[in-house]
PAPA-212717 format. One line per 10 residues: number of its first residue (from 1); for each residue x, y, z of N, C-alpha, C. Coordinates in nm, 3 decimals. Example, Ala and Ser with C-alpha at 12.3 -4.5 7.8 and 13.67 -1.06 7.14 Angstrom:
// residues 2
1) 1.319,-0.569,0.780,1.230,-0.450,0.780,1.320,-0.330,0.780  1.285,-0.225,0.708,1.367,-0.106,0.714,1.290,0.003,0.787
END
This chain:
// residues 278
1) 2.559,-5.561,-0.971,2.458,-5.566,-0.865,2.351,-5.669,-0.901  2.325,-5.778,-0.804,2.191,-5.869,-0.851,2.099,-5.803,-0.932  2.001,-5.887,-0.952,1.889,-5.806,-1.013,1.755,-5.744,-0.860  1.822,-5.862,-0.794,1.730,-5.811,-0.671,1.821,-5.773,-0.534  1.780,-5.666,-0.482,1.872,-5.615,-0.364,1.784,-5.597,-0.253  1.863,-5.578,-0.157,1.766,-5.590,-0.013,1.681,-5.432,0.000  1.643,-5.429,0.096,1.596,-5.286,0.154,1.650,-5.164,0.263  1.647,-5.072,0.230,1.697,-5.007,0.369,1.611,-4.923,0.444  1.542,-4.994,0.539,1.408,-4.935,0.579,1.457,-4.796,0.714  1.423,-4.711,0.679,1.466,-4.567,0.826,1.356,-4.571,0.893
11) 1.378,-4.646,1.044,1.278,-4.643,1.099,1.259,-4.566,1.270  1.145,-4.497,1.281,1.168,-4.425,1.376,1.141,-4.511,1.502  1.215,-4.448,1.624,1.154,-4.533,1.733,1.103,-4.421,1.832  1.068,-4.480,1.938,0.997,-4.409,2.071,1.111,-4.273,2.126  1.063,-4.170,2.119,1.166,-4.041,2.230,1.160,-4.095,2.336  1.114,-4.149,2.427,1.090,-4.208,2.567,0.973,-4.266,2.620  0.827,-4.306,2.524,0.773,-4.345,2.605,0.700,-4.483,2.487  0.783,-4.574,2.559,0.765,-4.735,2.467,0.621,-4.750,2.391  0.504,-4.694,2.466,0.380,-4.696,2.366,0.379,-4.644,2.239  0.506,-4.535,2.193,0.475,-4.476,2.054,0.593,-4.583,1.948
21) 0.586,-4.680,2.014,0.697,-4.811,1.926,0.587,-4.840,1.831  0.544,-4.881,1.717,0.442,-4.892,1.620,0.477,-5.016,1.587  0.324,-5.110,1.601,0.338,-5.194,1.554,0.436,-5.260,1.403  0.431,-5.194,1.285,0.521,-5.169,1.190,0.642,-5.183,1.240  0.696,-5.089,1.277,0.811,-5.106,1.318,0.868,-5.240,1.374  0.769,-5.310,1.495,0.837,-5.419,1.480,0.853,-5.528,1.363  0.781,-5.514,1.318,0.764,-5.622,1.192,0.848,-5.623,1.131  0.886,-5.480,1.061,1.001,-5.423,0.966,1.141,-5.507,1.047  1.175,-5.467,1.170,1.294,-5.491,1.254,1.316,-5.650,1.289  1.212,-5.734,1.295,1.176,-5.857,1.323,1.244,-5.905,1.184
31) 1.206,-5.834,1.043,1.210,-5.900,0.920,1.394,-5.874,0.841  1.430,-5.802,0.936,1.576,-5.731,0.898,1.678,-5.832,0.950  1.797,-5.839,0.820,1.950,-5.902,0.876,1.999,-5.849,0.946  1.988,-5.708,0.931,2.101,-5.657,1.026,2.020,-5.522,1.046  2.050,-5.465,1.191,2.028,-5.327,1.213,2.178,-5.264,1.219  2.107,-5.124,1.197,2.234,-4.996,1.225,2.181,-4.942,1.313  2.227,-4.914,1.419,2.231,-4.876,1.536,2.301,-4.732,1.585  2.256,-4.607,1.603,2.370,-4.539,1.641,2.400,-4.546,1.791  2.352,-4.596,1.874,2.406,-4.669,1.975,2.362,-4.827,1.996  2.437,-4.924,2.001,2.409,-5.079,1.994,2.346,-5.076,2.081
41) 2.403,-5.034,2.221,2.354,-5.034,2.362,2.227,-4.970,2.389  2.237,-4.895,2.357,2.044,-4.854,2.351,1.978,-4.918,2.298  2.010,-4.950,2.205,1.922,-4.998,2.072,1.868,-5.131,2.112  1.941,-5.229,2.165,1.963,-5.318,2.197,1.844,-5.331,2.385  1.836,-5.201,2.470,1.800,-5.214,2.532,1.641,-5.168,2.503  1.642,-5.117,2.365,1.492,-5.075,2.310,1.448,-5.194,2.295  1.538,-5.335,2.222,1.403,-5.455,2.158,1.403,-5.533,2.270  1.517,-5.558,2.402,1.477,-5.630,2.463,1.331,-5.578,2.574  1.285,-5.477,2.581,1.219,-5.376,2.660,1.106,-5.440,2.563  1.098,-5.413,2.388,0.985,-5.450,2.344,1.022,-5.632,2.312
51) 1.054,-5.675,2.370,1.043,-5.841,2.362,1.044,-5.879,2.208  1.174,-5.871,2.118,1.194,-5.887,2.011,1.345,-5.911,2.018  1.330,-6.057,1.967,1.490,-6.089,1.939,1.615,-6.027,1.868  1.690,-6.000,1.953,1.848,-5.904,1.915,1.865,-5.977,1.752  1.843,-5.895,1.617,1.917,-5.974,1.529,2.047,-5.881,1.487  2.170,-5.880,1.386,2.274,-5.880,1.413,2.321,-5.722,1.404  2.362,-5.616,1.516,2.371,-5.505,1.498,2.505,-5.428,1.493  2.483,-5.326,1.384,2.647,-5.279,1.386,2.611,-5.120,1.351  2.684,-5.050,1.434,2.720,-4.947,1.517,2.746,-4.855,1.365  2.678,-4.710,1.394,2.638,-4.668,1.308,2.605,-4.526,1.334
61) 2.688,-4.434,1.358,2.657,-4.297,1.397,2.764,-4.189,1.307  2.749,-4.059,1.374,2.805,-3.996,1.310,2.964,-3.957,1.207  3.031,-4.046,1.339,3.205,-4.044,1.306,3.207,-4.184,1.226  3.129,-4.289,1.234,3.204,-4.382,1.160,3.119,-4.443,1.021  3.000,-4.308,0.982,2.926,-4.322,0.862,3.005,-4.353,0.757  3.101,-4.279,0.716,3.125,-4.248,0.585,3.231,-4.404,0.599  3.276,-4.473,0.672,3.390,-4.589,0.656,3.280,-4.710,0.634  3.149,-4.692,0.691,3.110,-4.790,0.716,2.988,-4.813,0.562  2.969,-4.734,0.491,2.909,-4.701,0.391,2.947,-4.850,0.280  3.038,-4.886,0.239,3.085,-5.005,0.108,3.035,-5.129,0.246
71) 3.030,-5.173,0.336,2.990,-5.247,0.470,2.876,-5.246,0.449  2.783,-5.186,0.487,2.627,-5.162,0.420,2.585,-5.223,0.311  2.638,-5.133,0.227,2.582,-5.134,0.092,2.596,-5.275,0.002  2.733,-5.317,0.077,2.737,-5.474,0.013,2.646,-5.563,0.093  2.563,-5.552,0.187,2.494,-5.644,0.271,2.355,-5.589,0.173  2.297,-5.474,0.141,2.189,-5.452,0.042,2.185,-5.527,-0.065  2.306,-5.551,-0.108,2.337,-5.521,-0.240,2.336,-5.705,-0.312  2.385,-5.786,-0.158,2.348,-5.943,-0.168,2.230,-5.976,-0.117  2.112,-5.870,-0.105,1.973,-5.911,-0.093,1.930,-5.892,0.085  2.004,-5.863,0.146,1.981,-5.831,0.250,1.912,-5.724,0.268
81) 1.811,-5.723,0.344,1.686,-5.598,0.437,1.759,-5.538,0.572  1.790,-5.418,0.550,1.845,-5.354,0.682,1.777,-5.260,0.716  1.763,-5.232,0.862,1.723,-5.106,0.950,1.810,-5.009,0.989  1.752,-4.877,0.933,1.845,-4.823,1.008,1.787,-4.713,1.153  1.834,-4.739,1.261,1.745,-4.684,1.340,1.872,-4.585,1.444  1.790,-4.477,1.487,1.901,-4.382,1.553,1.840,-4.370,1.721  1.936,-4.323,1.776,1.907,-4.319,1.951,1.740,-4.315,1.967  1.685,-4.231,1.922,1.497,-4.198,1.957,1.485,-4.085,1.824  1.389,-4.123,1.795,1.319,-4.035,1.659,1.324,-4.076,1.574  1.283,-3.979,1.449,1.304,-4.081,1.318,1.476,-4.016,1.301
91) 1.565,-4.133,1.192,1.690,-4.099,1.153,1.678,-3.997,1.082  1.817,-4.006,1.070,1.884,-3.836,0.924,1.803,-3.752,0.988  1.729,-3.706,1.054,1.649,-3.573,1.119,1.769,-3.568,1.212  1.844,-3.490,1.202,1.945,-3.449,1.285,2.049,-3.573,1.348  2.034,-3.660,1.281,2.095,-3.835,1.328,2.176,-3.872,1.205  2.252,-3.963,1.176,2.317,-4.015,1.132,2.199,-4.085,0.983  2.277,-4.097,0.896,2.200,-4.146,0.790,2.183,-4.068,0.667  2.262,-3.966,0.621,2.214,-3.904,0.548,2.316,-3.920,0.389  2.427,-4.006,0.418,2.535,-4.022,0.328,2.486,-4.158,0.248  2.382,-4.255,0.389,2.395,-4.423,0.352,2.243,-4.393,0.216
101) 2.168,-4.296,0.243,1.987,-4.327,0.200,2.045,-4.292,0.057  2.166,-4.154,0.053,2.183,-4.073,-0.077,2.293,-4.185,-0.117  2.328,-4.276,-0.108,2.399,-4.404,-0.148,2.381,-4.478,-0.230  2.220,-4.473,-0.141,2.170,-4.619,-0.201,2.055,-4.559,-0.299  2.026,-4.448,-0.318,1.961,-4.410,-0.421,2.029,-4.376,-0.541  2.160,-4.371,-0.519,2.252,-4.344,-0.617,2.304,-4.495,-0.696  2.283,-4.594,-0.593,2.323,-4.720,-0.644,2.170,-4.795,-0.679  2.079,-4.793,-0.721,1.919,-4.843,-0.715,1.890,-4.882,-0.604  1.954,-4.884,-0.509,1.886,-4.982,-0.351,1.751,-4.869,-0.319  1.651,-5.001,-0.257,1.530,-4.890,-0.220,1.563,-4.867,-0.106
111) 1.474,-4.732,-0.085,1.498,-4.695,0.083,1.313,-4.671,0.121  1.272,-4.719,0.220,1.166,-4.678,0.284,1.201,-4.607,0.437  1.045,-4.549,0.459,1.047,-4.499,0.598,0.951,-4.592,0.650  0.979,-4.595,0.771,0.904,-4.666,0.883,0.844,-4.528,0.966  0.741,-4.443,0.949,0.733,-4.288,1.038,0.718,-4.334,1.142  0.706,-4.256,1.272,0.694,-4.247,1.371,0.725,-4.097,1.415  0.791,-4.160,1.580,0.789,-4.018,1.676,0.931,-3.927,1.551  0.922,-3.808,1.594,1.054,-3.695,1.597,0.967,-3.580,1.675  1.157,-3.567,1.759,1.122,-3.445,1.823,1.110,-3.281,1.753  1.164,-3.292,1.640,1.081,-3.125,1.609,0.962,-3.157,1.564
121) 0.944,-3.206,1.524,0.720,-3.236,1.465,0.641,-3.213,1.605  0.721,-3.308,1.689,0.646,-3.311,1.859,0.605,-3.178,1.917  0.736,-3.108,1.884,0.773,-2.948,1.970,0.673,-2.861,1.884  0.684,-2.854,1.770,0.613,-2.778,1.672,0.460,-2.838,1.720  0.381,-2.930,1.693,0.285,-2.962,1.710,0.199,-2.910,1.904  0.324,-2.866,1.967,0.246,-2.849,2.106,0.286,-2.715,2.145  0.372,-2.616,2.081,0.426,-2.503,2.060,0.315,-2.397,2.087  0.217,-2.383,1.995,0.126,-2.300,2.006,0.164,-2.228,1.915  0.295,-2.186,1.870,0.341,-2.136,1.719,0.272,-2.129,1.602  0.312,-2.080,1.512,0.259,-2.103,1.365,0.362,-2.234,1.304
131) 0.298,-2.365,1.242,0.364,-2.446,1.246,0.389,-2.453,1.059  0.370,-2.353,0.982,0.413,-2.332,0.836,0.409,-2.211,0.795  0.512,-2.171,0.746,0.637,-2.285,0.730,0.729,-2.296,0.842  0.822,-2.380,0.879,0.919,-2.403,0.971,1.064,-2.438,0.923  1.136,-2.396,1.004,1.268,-2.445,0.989,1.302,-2.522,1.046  1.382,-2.622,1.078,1.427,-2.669,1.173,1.595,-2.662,1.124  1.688,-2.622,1.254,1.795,-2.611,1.249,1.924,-2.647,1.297  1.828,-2.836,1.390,1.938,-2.953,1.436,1.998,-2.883,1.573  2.131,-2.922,1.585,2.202,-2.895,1.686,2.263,-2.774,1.662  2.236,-2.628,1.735,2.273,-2.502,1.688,2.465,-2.509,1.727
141) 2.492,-2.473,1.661,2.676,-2.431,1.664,2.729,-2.459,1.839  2.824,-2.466,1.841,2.872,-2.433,1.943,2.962,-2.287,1.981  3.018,-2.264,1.885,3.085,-2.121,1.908,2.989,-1.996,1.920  2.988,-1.949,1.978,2.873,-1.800,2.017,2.860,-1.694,1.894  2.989,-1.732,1.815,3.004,-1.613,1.681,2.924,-1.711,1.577  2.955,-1.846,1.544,2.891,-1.897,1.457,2.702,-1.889,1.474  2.653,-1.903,1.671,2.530,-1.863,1.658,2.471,-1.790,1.655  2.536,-1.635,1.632,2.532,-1.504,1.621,2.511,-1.509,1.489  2.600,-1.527,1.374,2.590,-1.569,1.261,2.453,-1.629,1.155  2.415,-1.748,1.255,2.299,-1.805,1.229,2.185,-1.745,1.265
151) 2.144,-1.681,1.383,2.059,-1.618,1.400,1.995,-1.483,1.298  2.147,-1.391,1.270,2.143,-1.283,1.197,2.089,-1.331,1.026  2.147,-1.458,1.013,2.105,-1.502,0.876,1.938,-1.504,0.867  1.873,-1.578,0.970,1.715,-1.593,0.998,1.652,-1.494,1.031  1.698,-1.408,1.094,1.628,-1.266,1.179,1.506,-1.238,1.096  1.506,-1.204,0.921,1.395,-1.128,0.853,1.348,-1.212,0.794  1.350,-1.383,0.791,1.259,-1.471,0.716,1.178,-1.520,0.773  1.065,-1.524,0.743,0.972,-1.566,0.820,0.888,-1.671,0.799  0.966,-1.741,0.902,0.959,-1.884,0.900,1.001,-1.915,1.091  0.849,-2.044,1.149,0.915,-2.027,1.246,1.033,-2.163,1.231
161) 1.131,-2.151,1.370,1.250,-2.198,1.380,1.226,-2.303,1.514  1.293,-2.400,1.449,1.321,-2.555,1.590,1.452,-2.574,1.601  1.482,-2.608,1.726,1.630,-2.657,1.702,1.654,-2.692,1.855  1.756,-2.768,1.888,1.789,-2.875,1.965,1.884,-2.776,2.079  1.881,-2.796,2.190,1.985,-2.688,2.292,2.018,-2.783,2.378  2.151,-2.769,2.441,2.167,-2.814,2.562,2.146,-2.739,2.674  2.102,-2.855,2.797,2.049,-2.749,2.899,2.142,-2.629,2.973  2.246,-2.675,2.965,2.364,-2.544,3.033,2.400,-2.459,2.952  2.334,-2.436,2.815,2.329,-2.374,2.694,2.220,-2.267,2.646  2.097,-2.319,2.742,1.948,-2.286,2.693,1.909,-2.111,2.705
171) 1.939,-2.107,2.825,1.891,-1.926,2.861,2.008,-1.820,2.749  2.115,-1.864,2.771,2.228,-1.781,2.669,2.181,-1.812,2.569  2.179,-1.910,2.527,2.089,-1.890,2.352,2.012,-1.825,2.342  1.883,-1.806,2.425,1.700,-1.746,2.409,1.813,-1.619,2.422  1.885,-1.552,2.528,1.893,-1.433,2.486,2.007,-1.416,2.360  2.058,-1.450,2.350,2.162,-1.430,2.212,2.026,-1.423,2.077  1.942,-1.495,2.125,1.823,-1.512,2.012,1.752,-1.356,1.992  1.725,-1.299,2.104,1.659,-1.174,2.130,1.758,-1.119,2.075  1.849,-1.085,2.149,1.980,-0.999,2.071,2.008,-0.931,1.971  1.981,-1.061,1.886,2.029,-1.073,1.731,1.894,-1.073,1.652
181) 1.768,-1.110,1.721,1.664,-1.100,1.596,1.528,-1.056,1.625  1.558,-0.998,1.768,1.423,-0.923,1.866,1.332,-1.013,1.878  1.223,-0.950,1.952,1.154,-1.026,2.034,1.069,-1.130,1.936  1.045,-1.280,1.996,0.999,-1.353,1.941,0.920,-1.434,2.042  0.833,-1.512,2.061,0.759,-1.585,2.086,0.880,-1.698,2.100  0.832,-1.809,2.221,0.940,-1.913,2.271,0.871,-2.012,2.301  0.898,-2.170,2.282,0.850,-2.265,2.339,0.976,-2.340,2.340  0.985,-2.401,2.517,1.098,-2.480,2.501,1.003,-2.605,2.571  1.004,-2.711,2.496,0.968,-2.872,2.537,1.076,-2.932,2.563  1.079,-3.002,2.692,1.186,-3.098,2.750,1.145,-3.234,2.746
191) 1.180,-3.333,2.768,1.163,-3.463,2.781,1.014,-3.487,2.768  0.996,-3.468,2.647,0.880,-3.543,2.570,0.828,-3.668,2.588  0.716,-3.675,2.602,0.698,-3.825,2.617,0.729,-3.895,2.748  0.827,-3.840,2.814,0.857,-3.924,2.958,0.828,-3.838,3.074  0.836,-3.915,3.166,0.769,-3.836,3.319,0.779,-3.731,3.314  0.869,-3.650,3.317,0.901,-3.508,3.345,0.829,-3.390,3.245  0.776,-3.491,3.139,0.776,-3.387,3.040,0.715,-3.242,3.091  0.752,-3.132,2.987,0.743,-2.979,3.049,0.721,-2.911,2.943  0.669,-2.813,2.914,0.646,-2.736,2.808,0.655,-2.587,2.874  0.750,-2.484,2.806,0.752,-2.375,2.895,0.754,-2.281,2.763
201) 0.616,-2.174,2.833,0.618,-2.028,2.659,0.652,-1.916,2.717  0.683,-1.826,2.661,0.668,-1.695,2.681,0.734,-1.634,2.563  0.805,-1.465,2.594,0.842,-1.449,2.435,0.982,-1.392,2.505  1.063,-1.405,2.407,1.212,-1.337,2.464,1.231,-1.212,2.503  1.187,-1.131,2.516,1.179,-0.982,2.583,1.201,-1.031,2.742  1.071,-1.089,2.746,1.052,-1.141,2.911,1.065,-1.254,2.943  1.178,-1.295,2.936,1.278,-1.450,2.941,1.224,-1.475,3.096  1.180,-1.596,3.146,1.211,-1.581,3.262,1.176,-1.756,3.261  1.307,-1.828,3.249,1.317,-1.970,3.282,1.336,-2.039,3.422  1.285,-2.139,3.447,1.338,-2.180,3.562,1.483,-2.210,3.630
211) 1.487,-2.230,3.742,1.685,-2.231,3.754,1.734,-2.312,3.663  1.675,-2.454,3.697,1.734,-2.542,3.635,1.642,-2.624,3.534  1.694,-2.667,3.455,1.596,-2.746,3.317,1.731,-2.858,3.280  1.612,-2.955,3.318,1.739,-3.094,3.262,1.653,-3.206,3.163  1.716,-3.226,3.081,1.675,-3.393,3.009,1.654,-3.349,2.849  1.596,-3.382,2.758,1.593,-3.365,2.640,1.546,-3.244,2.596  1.621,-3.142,2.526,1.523,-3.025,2.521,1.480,-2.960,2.348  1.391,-2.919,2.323,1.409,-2.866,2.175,1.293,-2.742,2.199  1.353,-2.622,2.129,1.286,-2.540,2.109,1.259,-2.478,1.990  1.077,-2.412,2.002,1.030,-2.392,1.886,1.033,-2.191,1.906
221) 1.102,-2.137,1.813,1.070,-1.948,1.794,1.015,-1.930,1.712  0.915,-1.865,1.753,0.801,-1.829,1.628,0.849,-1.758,1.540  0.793,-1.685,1.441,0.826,-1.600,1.369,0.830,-1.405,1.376  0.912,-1.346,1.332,0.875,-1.225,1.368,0.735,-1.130,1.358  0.726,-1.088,1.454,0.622,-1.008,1.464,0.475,-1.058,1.521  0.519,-1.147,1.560,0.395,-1.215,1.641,0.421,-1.264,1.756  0.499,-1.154,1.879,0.467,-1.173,1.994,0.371,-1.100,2.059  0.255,-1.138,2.142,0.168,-1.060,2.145,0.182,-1.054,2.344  0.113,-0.992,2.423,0.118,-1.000,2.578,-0.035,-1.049,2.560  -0.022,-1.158,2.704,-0.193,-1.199,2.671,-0.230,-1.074,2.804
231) -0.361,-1.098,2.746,-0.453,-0.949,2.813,-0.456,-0.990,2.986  -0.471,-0.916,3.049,-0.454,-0.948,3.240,-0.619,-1.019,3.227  -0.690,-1.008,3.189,-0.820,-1.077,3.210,-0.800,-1.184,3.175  -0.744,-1.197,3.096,-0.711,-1.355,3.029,-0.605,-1.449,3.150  -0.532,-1.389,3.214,-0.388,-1.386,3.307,-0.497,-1.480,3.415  -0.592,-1.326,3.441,-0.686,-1.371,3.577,-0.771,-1.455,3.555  -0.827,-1.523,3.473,-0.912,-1.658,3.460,-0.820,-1.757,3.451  -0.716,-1.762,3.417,-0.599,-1.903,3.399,-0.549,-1.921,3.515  -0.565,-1.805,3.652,-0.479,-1.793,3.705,-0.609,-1.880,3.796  -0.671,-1.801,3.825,-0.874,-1.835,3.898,-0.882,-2.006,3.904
241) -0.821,-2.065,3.741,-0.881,-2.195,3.711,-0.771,-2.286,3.785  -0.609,-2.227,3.765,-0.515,-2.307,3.833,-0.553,-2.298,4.004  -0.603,-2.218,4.073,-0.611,-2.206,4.206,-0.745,-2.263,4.235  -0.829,-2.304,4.140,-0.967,-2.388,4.207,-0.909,-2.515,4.172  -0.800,-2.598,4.179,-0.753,-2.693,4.142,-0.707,-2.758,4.249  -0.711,-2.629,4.385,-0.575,-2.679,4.502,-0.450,-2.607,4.511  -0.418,-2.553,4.355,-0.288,-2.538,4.420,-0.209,-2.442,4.466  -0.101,-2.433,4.532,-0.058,-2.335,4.608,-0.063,-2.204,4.539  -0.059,-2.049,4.551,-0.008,-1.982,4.459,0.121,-1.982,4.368  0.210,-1.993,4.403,0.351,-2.042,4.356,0.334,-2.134,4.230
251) 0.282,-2.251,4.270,0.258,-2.333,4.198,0.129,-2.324,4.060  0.028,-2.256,4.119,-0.075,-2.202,4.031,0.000,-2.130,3.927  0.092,-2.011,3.947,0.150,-1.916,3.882,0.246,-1.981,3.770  0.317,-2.065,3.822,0.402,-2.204,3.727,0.315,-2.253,3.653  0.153,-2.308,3.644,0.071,-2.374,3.575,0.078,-2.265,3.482  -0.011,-2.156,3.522,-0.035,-2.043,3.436,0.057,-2.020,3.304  0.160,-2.016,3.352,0.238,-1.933,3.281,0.259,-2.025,3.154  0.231,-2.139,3.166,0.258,-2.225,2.998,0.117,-2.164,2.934  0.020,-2.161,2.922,-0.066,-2.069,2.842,-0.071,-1.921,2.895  0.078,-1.843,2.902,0.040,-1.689,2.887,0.163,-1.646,2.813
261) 0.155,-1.566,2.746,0.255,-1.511,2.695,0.260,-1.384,2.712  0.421,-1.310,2.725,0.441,-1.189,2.716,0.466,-1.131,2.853  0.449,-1.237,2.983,0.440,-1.190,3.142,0.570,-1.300,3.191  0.646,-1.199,3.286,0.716,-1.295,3.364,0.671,-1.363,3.472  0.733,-1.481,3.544,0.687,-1.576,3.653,0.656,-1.453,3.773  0.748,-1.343,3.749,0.748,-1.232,3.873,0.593,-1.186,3.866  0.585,-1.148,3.739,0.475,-1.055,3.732,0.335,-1.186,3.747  0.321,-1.295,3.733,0.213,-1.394,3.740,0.202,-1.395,3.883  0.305,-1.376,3.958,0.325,-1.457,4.096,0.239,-1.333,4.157  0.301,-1.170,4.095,0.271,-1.070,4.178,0.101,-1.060,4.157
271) 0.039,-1.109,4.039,-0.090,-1.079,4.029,-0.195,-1.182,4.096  -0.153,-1.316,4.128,-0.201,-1.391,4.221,-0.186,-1.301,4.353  -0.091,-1.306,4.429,-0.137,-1.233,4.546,-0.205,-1.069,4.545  -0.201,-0.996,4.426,-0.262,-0.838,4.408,-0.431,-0.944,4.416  -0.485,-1.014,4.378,-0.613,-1.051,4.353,-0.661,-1.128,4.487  -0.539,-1.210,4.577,-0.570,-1.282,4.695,-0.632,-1.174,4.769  -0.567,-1.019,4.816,-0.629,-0.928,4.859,-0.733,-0.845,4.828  -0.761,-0.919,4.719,-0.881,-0.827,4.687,-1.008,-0.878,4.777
END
């Protein structure tokens, strides 16, 4: 190996909204031979978006890590500076990268981070949860016995839990979650950072999601023993403040309900109109 080798900088990029691109980051990416990309095509539609010239990118995700590893490492290894950057967030947080960093620390190559956005820090940070200690637990299983499994393993540690759902996935999990490890406190954040974004709490006893939930989702479960019901006085000033705003009841009751816990949309909806008649 030279005496001098390149760098392998892990750098995070934007979840969806181009202002959290960090200056750094471009510099780092500007100063790189080659990026790793776990999609070219995104990746590619991230620098032309931030007006930074395409330099040479090769494809870099989960299935073709481990082939592409001696490919890499010989481009470090003749002094070359590489990026490695994944769809949105920082890498190896649930992304590709976790074979190339333990590689190149095994071979002297340096590795830096470039920080930025990730979506469990995001979710945790707007949760309302207790944010230490935490778990985070990536993309939960797909088989219903393996997340039965996982759940039962976590049930008595207390620690809260993040982890990544798909949306035609989301309500069967929260209850498989109850199920298996009783009632807990819930925050599910969707598309962070971009238009839609949504933040929805309550605690799993009294699940009550909307029909449909689409676009990026990650949710934060608190830890046991700290689901609490917020008090109806508390209900009726959140509820008071959403309706001097304009908005419909329906809609007031939807505001509400991201700062209440422990009440369903039924029961918010029913106490707006019990108070309209008063």
């Amino acid at each position: 190996m030279p005496l001098m080798s390149g760098r392998l900088w892990v750098v995070a990029t934007p979840l969806g909204n181009l202002g959290d691109f960090s200056a750094r980051a471009r510099e780092i990416i500007t100063g790189c031979l080659v990026i790793l990309a776990e999609d070219t095509r995104r990746t590619g539609r991230l620098l032309a978006a931030m007006q930074i010239d395409r330099p040479r990118m090769i494809s870099f995700f989960e299935h073709n890590e481990q082939n592409r590893l001696k490919q890499v490492v010989d481009l470090l290894e003749s002094g070359s500076d590489v990026a490695l950057l994944s769809d949105a967030g920082t890498p190896v947080v649930s992304d590709p990268g976790y074979r190339l960093v333990r590689t190149c620390h095994e071979r002297g190559i340096k590795v830096s981070p470039v920080p930025g956005p990730s979506s469990p820090v995001a979710a945790l940070s707007i949760s309302g949860l207790p944010a230490c200690p935490f778990t985070f637990l990536g993309f939960l299983p797909r088989r219903k016995g393996e997340v039965d499994n996982l759940f039962l393993k976590w049930k008595d540690v207390g620690t809260t839990l993040v982890f990544f759902e798909r949306k035609n996935r989301l309500e069967d999990t929260l209850r498989q979650a109850f199920a298996r490890m009783g009632d807990r406190e819930y925050c599910v954040a969707r598309e962070m950072t971009k238009r839609f974004e949504e933040v929805l709490r309550g605690s799993l006893a009294s699940l009550d999601l909307p029909g449909e939930i689409q676009g990026e989702i990650t949710v934060v479960l608190g830890p046991p023993g700290q689901t609490s019901r917020t008090a109806q006085a508390q209900v009726e000033k959140c509820l008071a403040r959403e309706l001097a705003k304009g908005l419909k009841p329906r809609q007031a009751a939807k505001e509400a309900r991201k700062h209440i816990q422990g009440w369903t949309g039924k029961e918010i909806y029913a106490l707006v109109h019990a108070n309209m008649r008063q």
